[in-house]
C-alpha positions in Angstrom: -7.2 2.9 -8.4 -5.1 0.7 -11.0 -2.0 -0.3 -9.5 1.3 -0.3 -11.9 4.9 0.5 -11.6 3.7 4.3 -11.3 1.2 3.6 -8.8 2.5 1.2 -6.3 0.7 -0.5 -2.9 2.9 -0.4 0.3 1.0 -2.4 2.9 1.9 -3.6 6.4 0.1 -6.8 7.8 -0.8 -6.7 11.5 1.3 -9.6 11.6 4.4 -7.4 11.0 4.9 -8.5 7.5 5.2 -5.5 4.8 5.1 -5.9 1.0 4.3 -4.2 -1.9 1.6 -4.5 -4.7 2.4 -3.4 -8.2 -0.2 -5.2 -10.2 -4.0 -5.0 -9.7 -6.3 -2.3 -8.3 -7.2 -1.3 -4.7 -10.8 0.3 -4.0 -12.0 2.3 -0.7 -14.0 0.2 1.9 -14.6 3.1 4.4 -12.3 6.0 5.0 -9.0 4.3 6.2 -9.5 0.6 4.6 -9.2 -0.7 1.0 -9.8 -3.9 -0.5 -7.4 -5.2 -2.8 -7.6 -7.4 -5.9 -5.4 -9.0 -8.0 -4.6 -8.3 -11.5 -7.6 -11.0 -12.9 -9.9 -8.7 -10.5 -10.0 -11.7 -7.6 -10.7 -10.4 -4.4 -7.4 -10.9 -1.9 -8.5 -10.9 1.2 -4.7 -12.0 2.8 -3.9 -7.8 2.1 -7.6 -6.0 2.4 -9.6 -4.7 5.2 -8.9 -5.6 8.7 -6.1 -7.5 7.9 -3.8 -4.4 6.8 -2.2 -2.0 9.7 -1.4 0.4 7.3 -0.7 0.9 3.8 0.0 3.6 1.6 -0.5 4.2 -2.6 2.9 6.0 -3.6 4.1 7.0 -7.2 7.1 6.0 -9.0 9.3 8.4 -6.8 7.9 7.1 -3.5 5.7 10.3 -2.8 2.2 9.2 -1.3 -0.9 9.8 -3.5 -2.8 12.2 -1.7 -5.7 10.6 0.2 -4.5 7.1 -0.5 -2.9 6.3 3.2 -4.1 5.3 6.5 -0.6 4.5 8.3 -0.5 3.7 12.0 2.2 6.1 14.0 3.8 2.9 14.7 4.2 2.2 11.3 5.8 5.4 9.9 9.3 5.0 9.9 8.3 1.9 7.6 6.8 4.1 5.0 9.2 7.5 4.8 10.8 7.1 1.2 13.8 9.2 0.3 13.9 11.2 -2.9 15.5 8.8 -5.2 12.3 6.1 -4.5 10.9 3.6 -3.0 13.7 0.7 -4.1 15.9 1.9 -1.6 14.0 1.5 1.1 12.5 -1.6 1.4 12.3 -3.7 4.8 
């Protein structure tokens, strides 16, 4: 999946550290993991696999793209978006 301003990456690290990813692609690598590369098509292995908690491909409102999440119950607080987008809730 092509990530853009329409279709945007919200990841959690294991380390507690959440971001977003606008630019690039993500492809599946099981049923909950992904592997993420950059917009040049390089592999980043800092936000793929293992190393993500939970993440979640939303559209430009926030609303998750079916079948694009694995999110740990921990984590889900972190990723409920309100309405209006995803700019107003950011960590």
């Amino acid at each position: 999946m092509t990530l853009s301003s329409d279709t945007i990456l919200l990841y959690m690290l294991h380390t507690g550290i959440s971001g977003r990813v606008i630019e690039g692609r993500v492809e599946r690598n099981g049923n909950s993991a992904i592997n993420v590369y950059d917009r040049y098509g390089v592999f980043q292995p800092y936000f793929s696999g293992a190393k993500l908690r939970s993440w979640c491909v939303v559209d430009s409102a926030g609303r998750p793209i079916d079948s694009w999440q694995s999110v740990h119950p921990d984590d889900s607080p972190a990723f409920l978006f309100p309405a209006s987008g995803i700019h107003e809730n950011t960590r």
